[in-house]
C-alpha positions in Angstrom: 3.4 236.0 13.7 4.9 235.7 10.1 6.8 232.7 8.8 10.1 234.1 6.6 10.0 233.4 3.8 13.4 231.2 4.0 11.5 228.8 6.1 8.3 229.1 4.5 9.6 227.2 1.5 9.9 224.2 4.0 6.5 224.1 4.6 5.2 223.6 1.4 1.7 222.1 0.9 1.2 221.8 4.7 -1.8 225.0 4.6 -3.8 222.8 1.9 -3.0 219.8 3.9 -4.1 220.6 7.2 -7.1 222.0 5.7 -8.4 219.1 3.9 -7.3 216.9 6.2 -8.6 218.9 9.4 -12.2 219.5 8.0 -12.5 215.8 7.2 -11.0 214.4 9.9 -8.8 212.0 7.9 -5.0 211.2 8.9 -2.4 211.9 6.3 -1.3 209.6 3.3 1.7 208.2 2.4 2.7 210.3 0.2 1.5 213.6 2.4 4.0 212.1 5.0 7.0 211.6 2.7 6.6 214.8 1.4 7.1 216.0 5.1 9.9 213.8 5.4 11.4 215.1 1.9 11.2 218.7 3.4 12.5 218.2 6.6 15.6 216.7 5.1 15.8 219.1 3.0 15.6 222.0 6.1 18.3 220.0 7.6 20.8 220.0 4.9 19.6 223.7 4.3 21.2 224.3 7.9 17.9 225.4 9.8 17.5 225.1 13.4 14.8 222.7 15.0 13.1 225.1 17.2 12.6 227.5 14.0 11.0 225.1 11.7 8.7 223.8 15.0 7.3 227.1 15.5 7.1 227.7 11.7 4.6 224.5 12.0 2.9 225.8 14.9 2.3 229.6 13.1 1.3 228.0 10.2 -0.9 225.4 11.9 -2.8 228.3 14.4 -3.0 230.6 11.2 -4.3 228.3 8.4 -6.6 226.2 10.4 -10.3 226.0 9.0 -12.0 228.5 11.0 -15.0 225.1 10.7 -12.1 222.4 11.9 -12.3 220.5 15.2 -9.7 221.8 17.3 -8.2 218.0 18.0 -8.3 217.4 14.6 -6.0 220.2 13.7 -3.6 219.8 16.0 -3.7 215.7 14.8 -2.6 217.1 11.4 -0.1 218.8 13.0 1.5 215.8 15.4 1.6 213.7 12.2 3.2 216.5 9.7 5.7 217.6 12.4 6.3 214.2 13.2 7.2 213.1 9.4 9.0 216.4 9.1 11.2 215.5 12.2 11.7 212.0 10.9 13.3 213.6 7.5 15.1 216.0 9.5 16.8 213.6 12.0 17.6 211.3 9.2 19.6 214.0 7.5 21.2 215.1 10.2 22.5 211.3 11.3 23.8 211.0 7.7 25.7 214.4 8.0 27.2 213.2 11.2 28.2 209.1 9.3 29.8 211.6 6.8 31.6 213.4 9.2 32.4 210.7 11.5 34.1 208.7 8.6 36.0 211.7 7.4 37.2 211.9 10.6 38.5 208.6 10.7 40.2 208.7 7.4 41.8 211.6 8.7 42.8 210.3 11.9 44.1 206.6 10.1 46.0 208.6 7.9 47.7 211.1 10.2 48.7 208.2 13.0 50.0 205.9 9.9 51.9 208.7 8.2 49.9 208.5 5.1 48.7 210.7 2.8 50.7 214.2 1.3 51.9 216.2 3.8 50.3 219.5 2.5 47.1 218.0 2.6 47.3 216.4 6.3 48.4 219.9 7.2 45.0 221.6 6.4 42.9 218.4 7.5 44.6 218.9 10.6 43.7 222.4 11.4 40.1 221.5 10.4 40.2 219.0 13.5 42.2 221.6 15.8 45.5 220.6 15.4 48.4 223.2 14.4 51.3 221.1 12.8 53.5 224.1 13.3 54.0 223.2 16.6 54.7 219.8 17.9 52.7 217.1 19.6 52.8 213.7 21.5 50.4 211.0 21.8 49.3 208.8 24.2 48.2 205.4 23.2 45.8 204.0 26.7 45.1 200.1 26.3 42.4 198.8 29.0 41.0 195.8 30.2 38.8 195.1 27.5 38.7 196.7 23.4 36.6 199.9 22.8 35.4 202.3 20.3 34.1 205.1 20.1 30.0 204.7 20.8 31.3 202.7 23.7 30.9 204.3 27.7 34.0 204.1 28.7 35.6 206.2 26.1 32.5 208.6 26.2 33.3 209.1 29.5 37.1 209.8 29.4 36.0 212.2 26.2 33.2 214.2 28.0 35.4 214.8 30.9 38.6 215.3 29.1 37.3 218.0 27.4 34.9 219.8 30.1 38.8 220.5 31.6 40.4 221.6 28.4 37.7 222.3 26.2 40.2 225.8 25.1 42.8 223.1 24.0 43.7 222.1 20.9 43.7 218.3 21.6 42.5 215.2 19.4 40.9 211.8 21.3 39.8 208.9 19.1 39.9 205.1 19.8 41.9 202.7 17.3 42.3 199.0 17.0 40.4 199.1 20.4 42.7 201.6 22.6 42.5 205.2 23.5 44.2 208.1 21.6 44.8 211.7 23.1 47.2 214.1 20.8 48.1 216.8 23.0 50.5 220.3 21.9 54.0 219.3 23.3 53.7 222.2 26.0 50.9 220.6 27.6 51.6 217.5 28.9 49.3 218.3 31.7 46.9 216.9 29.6 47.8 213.9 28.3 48.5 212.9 32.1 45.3 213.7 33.3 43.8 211.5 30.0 46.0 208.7 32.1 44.1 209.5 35.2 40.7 209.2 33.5 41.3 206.0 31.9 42.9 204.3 34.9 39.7 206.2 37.0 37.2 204.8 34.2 38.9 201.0 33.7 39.8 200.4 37.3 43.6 198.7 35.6 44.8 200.2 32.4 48.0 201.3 30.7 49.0 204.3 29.3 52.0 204.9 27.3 53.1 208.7 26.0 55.2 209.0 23.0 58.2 211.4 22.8 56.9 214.7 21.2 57.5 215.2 17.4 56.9 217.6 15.0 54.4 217.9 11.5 52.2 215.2 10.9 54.5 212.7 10.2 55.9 213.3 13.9 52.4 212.6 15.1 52.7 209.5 13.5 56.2 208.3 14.8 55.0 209.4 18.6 52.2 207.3 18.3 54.2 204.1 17.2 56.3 205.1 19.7 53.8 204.8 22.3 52.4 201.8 20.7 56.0 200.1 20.8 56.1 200.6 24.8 52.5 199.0 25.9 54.4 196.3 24.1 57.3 196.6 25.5 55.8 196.8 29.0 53.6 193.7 28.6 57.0 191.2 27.2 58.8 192.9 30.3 56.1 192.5 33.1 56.0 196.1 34.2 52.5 196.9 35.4 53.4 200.9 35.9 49.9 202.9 34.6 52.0 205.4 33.0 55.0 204.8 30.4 57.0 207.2 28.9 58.7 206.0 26.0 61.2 208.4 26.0 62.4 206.2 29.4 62.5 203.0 27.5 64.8 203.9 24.5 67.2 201.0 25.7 64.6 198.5 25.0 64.2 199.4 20.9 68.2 199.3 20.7 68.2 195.7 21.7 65.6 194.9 20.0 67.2 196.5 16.5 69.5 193.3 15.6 67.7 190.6 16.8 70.6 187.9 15.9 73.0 189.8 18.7 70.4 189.8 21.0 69.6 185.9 20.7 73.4 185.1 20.9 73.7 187.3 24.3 71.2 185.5 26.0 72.3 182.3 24.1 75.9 182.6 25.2 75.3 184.0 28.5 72.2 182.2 30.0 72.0 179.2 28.2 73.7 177.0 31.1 71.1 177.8 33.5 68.7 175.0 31.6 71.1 172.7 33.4 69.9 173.9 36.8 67.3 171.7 38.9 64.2 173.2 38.0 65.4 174.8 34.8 66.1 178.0 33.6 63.0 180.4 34.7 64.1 180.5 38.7 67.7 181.0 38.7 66.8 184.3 35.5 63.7 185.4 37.7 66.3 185.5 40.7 68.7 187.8 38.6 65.6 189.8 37.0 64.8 190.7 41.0 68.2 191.3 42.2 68.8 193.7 38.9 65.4 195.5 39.9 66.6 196.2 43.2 69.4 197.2 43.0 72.1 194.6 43.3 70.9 194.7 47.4 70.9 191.0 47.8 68.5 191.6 51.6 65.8 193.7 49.5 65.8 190.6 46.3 65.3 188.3 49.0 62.2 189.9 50.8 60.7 190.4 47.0 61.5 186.1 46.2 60.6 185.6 49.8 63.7 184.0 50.3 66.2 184.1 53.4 69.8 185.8 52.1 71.4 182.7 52.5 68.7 180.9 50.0 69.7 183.9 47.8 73.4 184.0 47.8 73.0 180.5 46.8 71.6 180.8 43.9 73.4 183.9 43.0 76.6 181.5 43.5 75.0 179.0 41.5 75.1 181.2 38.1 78.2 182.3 38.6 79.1 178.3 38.4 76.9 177.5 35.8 77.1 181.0 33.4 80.7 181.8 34.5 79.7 185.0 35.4 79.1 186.8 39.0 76.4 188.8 39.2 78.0 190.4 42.4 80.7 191.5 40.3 80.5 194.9 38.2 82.8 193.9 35.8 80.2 191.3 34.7 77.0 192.5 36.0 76.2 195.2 32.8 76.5 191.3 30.5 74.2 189.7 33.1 71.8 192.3 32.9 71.4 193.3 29.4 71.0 189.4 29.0 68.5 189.5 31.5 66.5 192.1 29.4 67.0 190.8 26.1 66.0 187.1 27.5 62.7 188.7 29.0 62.2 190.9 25.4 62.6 187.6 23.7 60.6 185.6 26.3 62.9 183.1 27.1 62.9 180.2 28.0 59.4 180.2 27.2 60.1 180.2 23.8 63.1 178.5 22.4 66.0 180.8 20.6 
């Protein structure tokens, strides 16, 4: 069998090696092994395949042998030459994939953070299979515990994301120690499924899907988007697995002027401090009442409360706060300050 020429030039030195060496019976040198190392490096950045350059080793090795050689000493030459060659080769390839890996994450930082010139995040992005003419959501997953990449549980989600979609043109990464999945916005099939496979991989995890945007600077507001409702979502106590931020725009609205937020709750729920017990029953009594509906038997059940107990202490605030929370002339006041109290964690923290 020949060895072309193109790989041949890998193999330099290795006929006159294994020939000394394999009459003598000696092991390599140093230098004999860096050499090998030096070309297998070399054959890696070249592009070669593995099972080429083995069987270029082998041809050589069966060909060039010293017709006087011990058989196990020629095929000790070759162990230690394909061995060195191997450890040149895998180093090259491992410093190809650092390269890559942090080009990726450049890419990836700057995309989600809107950074960077457009034109340019445009052809980065269809390098990593995203079209920017069309748009895209993200979906932000925070777990139990911080990941990266290297870690099991986001291998996991990866391998099996993609064995279902591996035609799509989807991104998933891990930053500041959640999940990322950029998905077309015609397929939100698969950023619920990513949902699926975290919650299925964590056991308890939330997963938050921005609004779909357009260009890369759309990627980038859908992912703060997302970002903004697992924080959202944690302030407010909601333990749903999936969150769709296009469902919480009233939360970013109150939020916007701060100062008319803290003199709603100020004006409207201050006076429950001068209930028995404080504040945090009488508000967590109108947080459940609001959640269900305004039906005062279902708020009960949820406080475990009798109806009686609850109408109390829905009498109680409209005493103290002037307002009746039975009444829908004063309900939508109540329960905006209900929302804005829990976005601004009072009485927790002081206004």
């Amino acid at each position: 069998m020949t060895i072309p020429t193109v790989i041949g030039t890998f193999l330099d030195g290795f006929e006159r090696v294994l020939s000394d060496a394999a009459t003598t019976g000696r092991r390599l040198t140093r230098d004999e092994i860096e050499s090998h190392r030096a070309l297998g490096a070399r054959a890696a950045e070249a592009g070669h395949g593995w099972r080429d350059l083995v069987r270029a080793h082998i041809t050589a090795g069966r060909d060039g042998r010293p017709v006087a050689a011990d058989p196990v000493h020629v095929l000790t030459v070759i162990e230690q030459a394909v061995d060195a060659f191997a450890d040149g080769y895998e180093r090259a390839q491992r410093l190809v994939i650092r390269k890559e890996e942090a080009v990726r994450r450049e890419f990836i930082d700057d995309l989600l953070h809107g950074r960077g010139d457009p034109g340019q995040l445009a052809s980065r992005c269809e390098r990593f299979g995203l079209r920017l003419s069309r748009g895209h959501a993200v979906a932000v997953a925070q777990g139990p515990e911080t990941y990266d990449e290297t870690d099991r549980v986001p291998r996991q989600v990866a391998d099996d994301l993609f064995a279902r979609f591996e035609s799509r043109r989807i991104l998933f990464t891990t930053k500041d120690g959640r999940m990322v999945c950029i998905a077309p916005d015609d397929q939100e099939d698969v950023l619920i499924h990513f949902a699926k496979l975290v919650y299925a991989a964590t056991g308890a995890s939330q997963v938050a899907i921005g609004r779909p945007r357009t260009g890369a600077v759309g990627i980038g507001h859908s992912y703060e988007e997302a970002l903004n409702a697992l924080d959202v979502a944690q302030r407010m106590g909601f333990e749903d697995p999936l969150l769709r931020a296009s469902e919480m725009l009233v939360f970013p609205v109150l939020a916007r002027d701060r100062q008319a937020l803290v003199d709603l709750v100020h004006h409207t729920l201050e006076p429950l401090v001068q209930a028995r017990g404080g504040a945090q029953p009488l508000l967590d009594t109108l947080t459940t009442y609001f959640d269900t509906g305004c039906v005062a038997a279902a708020a009960a059940r949820k406080l475990s409360l009798s109806v009686r107990a609850l109408t109390y202490r829905l009498e109680r605030i409209h005493t103290l706060t002037g307002s009746d929370p039975t009444d829908p002339a004063h309900r939508y006041t109540l329960q905006t300050a209900v929302l804005g109290a829990r976005l601004l964690d009072w009485p927790n923290r002081p206004l």
